[in-house]
PyMOL Python script that loads the backbone (N, CA, C, O; Angstrom):
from pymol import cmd

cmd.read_pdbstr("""\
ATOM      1  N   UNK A   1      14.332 -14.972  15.798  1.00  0.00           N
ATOM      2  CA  UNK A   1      14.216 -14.208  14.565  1.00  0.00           C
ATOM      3  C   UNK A   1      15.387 -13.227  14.494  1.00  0.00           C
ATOM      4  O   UNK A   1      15.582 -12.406  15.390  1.00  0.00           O
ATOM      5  N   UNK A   2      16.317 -13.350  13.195  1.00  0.00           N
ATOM      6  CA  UNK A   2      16.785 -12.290  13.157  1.00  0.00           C
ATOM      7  C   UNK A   2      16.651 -10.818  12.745  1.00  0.00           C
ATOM      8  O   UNK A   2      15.966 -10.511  11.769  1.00  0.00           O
ATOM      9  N   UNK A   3      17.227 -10.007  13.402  1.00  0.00           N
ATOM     10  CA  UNK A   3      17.367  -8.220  12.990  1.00  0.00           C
ATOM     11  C   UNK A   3      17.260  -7.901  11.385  1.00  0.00           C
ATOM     12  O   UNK A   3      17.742  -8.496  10.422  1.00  0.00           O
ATOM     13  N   UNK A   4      16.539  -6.868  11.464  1.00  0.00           N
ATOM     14  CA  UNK A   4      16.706  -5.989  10.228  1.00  0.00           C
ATOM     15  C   UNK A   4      17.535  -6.019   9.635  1.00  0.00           C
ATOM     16  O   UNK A   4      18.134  -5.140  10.255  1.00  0.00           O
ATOM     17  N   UNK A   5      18.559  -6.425   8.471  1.00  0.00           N
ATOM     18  CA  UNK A   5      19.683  -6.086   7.986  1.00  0.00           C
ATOM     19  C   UNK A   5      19.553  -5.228   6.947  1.00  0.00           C
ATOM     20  O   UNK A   5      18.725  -5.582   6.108  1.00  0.00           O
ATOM     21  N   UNK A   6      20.210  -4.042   6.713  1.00  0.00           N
ATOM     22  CA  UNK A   6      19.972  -2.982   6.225  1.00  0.00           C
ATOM     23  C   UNK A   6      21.205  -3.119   4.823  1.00  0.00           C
ATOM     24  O   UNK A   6      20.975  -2.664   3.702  1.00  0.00           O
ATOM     25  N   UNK A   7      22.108  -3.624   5.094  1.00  0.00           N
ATOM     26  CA  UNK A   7      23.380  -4.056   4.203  1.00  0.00           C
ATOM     27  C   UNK A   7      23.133  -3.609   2.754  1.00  0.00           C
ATOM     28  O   UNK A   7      22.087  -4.127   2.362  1.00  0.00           O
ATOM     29  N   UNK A   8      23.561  -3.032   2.047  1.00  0.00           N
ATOM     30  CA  UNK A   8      23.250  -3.349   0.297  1.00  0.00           C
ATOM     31  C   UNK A   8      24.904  -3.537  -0.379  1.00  0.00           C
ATOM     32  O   UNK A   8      25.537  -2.838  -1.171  1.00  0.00           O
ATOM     33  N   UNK A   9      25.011  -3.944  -0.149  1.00  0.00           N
ATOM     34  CA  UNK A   9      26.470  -4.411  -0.989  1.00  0.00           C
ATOM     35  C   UNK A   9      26.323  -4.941  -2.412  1.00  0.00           C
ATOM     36  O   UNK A   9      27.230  -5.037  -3.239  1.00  0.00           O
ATOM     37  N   UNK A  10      25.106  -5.254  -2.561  1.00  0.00           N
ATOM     38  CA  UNK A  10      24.857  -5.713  -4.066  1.00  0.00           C
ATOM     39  C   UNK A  10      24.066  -4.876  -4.788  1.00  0.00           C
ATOM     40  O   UNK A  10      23.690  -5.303  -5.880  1.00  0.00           O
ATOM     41  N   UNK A  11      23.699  -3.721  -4.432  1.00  0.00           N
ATOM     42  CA  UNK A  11      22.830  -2.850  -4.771  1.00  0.00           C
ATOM     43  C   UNK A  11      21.354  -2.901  -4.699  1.00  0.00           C
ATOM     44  O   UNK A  11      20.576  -2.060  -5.148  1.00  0.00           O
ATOM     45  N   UNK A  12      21.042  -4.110  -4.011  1.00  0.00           N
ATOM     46  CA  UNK A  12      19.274  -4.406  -4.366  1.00  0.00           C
ATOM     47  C   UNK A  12      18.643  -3.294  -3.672  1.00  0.00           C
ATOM     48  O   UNK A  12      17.811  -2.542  -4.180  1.00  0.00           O
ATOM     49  N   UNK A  13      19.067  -3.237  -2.528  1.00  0.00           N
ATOM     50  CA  UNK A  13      17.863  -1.970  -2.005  1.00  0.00           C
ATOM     51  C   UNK A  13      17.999  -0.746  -2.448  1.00  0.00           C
ATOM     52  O   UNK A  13      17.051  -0.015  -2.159  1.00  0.00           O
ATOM     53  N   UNK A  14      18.920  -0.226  -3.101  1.00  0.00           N
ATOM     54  CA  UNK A  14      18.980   0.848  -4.363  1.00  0.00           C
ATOM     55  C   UNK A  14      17.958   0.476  -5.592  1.00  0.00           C
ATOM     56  O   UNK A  14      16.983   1.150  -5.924  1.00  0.00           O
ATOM     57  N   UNK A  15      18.241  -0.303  -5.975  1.00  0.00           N
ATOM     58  CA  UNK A  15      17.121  -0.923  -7.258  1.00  0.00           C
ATOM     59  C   UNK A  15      15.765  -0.619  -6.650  1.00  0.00           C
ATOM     60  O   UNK A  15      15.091   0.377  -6.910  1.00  0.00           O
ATOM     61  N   UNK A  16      15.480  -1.481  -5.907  1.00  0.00           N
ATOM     62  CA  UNK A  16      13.982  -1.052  -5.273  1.00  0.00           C
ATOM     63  C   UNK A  16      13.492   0.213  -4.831  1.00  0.00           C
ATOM     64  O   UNK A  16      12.372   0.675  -5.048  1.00  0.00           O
ATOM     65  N   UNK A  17      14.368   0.700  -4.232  1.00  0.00           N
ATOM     66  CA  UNK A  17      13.717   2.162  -3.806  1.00  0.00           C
ATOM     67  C   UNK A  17      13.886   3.246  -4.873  1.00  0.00           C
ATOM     68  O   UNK A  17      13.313   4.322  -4.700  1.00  0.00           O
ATOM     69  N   UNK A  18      14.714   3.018  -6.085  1.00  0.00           N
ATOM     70  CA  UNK A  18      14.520   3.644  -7.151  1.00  0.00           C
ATOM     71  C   UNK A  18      13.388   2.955  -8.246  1.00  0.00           C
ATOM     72  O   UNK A  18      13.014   3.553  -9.254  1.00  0.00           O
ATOM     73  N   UNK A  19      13.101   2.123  -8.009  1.00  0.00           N
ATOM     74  CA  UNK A  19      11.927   1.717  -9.070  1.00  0.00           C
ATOM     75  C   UNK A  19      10.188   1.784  -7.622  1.00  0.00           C
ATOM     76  O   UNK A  19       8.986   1.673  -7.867  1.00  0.00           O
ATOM     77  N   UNK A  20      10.864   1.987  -6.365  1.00  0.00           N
ATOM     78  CA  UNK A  20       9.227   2.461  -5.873  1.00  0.00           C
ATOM     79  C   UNK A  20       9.498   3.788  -6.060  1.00  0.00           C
ATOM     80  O   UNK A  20       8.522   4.114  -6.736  1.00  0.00           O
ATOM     81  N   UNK A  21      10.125   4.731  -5.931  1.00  0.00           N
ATOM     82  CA  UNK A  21      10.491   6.162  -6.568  1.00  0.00           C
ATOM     83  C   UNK A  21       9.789   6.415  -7.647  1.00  0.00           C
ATOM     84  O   UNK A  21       9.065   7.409  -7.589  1.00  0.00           O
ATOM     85  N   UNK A  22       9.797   5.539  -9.031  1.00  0.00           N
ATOM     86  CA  UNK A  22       9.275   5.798 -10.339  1.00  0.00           C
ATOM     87  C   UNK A  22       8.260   5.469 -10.326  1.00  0.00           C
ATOM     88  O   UNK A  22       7.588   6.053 -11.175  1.00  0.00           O
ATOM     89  N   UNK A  23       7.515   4.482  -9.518  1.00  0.00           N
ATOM     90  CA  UNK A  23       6.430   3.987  -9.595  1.00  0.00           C
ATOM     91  C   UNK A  23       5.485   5.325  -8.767  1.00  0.00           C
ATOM     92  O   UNK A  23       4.456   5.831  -9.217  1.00  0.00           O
ATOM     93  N   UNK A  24       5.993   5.594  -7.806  1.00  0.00           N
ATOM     94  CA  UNK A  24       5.187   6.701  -7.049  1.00  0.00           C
ATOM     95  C   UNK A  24       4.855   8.038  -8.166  1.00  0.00           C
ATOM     96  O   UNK A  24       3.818   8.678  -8.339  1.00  0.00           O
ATOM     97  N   UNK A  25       6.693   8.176  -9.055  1.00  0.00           N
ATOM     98  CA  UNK A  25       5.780   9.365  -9.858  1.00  0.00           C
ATOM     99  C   UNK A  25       4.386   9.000 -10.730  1.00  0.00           C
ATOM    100  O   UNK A  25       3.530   9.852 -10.969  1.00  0.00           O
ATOM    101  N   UNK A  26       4.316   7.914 -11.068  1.00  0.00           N
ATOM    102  CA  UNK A  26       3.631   7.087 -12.388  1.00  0.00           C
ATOM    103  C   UNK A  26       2.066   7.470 -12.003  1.00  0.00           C
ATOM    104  O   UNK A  26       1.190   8.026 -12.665  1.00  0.00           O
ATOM    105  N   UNK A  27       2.079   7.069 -10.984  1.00  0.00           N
ATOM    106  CA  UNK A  27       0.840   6.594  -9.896  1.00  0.00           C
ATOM    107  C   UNK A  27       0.409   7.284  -8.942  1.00  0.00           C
ATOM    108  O   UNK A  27       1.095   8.080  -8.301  1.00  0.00           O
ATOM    109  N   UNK A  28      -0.918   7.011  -8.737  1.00  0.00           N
ATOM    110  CA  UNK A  28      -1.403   7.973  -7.950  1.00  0.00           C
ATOM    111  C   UNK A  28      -0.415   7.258  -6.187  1.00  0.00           C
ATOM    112  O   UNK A  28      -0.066   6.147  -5.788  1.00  0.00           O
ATOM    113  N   UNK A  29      -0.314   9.036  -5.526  1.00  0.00           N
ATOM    114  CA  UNK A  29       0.351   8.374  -4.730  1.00  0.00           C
ATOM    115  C   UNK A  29      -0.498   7.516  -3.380  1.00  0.00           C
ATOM    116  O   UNK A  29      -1.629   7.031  -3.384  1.00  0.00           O
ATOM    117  N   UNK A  30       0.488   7.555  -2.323  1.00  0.00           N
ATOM    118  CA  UNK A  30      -0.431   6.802  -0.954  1.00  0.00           C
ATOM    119  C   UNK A  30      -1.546   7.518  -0.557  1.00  0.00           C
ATOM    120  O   UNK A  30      -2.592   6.883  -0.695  1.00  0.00           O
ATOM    121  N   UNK A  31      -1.674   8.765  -0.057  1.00  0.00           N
ATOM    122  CA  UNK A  31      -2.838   9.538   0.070  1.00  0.00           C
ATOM    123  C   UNK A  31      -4.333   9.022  -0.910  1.00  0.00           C
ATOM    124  O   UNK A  31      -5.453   8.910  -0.413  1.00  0.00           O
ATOM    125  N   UNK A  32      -4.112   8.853  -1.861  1.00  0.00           N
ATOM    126  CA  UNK A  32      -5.167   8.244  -2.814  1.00  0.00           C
ATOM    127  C   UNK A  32      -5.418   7.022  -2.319  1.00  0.00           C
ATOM    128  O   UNK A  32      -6.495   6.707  -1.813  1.00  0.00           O
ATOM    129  N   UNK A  33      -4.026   5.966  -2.493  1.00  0.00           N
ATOM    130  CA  UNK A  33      -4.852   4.296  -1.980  1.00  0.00           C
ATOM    131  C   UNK A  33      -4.898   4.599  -0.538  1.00  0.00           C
ATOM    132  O   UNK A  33      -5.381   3.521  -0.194  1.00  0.00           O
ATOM    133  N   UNK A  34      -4.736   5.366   0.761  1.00  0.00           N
ATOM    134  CA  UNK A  34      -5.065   5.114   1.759  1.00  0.00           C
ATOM    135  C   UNK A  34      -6.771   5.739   2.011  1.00  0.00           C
ATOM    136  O   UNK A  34      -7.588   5.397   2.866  1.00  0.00           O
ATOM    137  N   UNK A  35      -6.889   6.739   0.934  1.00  0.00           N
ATOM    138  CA  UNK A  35      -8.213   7.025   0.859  1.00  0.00           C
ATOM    139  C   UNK A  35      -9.052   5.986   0.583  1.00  0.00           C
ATOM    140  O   UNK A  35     -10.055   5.820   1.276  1.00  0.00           O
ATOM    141  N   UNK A  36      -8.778   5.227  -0.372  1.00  0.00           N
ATOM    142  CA  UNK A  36      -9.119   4.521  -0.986  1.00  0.00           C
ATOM    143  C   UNK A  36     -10.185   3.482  -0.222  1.00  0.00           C
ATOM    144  O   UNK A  36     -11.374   3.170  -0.277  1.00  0.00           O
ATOM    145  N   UNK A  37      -8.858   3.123   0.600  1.00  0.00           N
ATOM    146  CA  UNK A  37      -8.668   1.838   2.208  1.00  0.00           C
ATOM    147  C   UNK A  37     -10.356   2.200   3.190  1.00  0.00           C
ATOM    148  O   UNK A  37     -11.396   1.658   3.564  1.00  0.00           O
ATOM    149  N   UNK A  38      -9.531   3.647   3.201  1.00  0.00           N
ATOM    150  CA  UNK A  38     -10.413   4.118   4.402  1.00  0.00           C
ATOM    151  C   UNK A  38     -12.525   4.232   4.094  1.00  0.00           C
ATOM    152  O   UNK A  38     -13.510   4.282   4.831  1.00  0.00           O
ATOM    153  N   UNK A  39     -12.252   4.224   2.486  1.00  0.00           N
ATOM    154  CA  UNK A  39     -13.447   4.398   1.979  1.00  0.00           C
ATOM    155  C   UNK A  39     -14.459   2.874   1.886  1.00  0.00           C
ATOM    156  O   UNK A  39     -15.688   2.836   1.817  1.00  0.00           O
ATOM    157  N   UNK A  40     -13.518   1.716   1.910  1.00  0.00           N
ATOM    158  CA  UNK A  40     -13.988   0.558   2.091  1.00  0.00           C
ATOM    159  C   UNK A  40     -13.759   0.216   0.036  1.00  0.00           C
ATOM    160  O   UNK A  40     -13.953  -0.820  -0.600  1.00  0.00           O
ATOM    161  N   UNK A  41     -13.502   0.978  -0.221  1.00  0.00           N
ATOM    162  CA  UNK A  41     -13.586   0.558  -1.459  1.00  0.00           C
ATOM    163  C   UNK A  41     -12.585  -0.657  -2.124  1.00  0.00           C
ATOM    164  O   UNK A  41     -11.457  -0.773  -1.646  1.00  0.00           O
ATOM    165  N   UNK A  42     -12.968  -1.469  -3.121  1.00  0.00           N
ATOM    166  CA  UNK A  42     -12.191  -2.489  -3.684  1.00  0.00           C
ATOM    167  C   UNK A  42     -10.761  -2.257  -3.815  1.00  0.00           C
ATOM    168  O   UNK A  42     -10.365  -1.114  -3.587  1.00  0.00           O
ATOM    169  N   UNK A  43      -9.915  -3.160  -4.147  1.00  0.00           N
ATOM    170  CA  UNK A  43      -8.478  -2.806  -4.428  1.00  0.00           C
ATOM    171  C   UNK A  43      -8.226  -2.019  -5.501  1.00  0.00           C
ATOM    172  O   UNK A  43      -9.260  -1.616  -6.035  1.00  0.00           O
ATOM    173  N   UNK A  44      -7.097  -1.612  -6.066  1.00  0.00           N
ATOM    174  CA  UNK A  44      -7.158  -0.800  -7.253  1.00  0.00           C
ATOM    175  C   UNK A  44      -6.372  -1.838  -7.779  1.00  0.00           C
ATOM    176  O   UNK A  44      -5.278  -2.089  -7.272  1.00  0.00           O
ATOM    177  N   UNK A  45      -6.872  -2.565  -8.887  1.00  0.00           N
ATOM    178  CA  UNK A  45      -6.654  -3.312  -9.832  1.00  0.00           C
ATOM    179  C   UNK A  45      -5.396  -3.007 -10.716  1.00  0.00           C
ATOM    180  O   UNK A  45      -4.509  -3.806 -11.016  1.00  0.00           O
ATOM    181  N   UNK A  46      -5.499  -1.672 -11.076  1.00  0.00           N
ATOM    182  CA  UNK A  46      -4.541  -1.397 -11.667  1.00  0.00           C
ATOM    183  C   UNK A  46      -3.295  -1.086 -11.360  1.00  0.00           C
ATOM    184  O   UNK A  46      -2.279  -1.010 -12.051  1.00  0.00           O
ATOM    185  N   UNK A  47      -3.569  -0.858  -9.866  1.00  0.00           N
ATOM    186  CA  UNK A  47      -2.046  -0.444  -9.507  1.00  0.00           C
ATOM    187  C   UNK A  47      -1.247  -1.861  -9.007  1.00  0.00           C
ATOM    188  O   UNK A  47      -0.025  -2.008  -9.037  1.00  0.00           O
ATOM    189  N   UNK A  48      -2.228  -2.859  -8.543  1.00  0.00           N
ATOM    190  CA  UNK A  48      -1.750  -3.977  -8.128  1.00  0.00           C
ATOM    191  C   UNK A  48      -0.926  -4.687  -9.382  1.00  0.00           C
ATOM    192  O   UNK A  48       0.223  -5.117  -9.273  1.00  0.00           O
ATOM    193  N   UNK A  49      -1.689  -4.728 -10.541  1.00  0.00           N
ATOM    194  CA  UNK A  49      -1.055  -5.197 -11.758  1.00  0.00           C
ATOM    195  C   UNK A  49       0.175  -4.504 -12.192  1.00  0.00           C
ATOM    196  O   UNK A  49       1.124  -5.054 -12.750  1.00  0.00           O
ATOM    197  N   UNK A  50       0.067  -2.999 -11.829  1.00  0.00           N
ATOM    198  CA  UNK A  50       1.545  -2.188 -11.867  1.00  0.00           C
ATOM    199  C   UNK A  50       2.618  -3.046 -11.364  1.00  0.00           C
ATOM    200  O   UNK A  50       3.323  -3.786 -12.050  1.00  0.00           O
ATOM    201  N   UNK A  51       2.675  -2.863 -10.029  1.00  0.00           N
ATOM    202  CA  UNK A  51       3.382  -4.017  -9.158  1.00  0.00           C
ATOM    203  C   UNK A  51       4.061  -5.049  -9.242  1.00  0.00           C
ATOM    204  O   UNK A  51       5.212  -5.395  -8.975  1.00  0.00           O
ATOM    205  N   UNK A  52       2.523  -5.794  -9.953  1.00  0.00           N
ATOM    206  CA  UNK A  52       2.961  -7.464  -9.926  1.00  0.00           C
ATOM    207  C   UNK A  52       3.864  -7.284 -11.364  1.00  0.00           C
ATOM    208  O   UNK A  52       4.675  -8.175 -11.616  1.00  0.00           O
ATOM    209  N   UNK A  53       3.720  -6.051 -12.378  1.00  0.00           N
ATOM    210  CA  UNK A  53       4.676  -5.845 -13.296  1.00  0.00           C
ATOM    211  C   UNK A  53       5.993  -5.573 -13.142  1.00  0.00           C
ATOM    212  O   UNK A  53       6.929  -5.958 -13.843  1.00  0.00           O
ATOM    213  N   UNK A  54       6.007  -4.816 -12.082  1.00  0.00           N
ATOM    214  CA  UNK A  54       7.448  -4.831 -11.526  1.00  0.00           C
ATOM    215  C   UNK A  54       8.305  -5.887 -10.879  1.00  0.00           C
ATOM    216  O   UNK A  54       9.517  -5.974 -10.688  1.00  0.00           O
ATOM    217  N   UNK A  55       7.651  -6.379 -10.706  1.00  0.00           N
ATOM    218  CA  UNK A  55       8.112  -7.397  -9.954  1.00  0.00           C
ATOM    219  C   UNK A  55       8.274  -7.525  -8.597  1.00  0.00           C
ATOM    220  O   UNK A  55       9.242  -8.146  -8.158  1.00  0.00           O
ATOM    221  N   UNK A  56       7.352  -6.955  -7.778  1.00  0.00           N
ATOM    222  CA  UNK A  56       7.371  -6.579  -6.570  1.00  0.00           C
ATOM    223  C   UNK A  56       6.400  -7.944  -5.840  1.00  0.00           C
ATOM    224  O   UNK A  56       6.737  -8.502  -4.796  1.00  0.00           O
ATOM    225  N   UNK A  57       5.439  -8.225  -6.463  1.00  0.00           N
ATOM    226  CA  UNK A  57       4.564  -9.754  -5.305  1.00  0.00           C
ATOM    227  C   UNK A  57       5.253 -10.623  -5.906  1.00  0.00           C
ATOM    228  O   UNK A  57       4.600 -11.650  -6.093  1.00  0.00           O
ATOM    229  N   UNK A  58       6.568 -10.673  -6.396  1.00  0.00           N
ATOM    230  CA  UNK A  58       7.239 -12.033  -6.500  1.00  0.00           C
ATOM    231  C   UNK A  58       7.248 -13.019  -4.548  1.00  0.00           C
ATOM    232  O   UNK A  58       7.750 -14.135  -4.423  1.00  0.00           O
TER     233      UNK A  58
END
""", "prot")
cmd.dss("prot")
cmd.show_as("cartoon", "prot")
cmd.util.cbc("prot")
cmd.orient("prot")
């Protein structure tokens, strides 16, 4: 398996960490879904659909 490559020469990992940036202001942050986790409770529907809007479970 290869190493971590950290590289952005094309800008993608700028793109992403500025659109999980915007998404964090949008949304409730991790503290909430790890509560969430810890409570046994269902997924949050809505934030997953956030996501899959972004294009992030491609």
């Amino acid at each position: 398996m290869t190493g971590l490559i950290l590289n952005d020469d094309d800008g993608d990992l700028a793109l992403l960490r500025d659109s999980v940036a915007g998404f964090a202001q949008r949304h409730d942050g991790p503290a909430t879904l790890r509560a969430r986790r810890a409570s046994g409770a269902d997924l949050d529907r809505t934030s997953w659909a956030a996501m899959a809007e972004a294009g992030w479970l491609v």
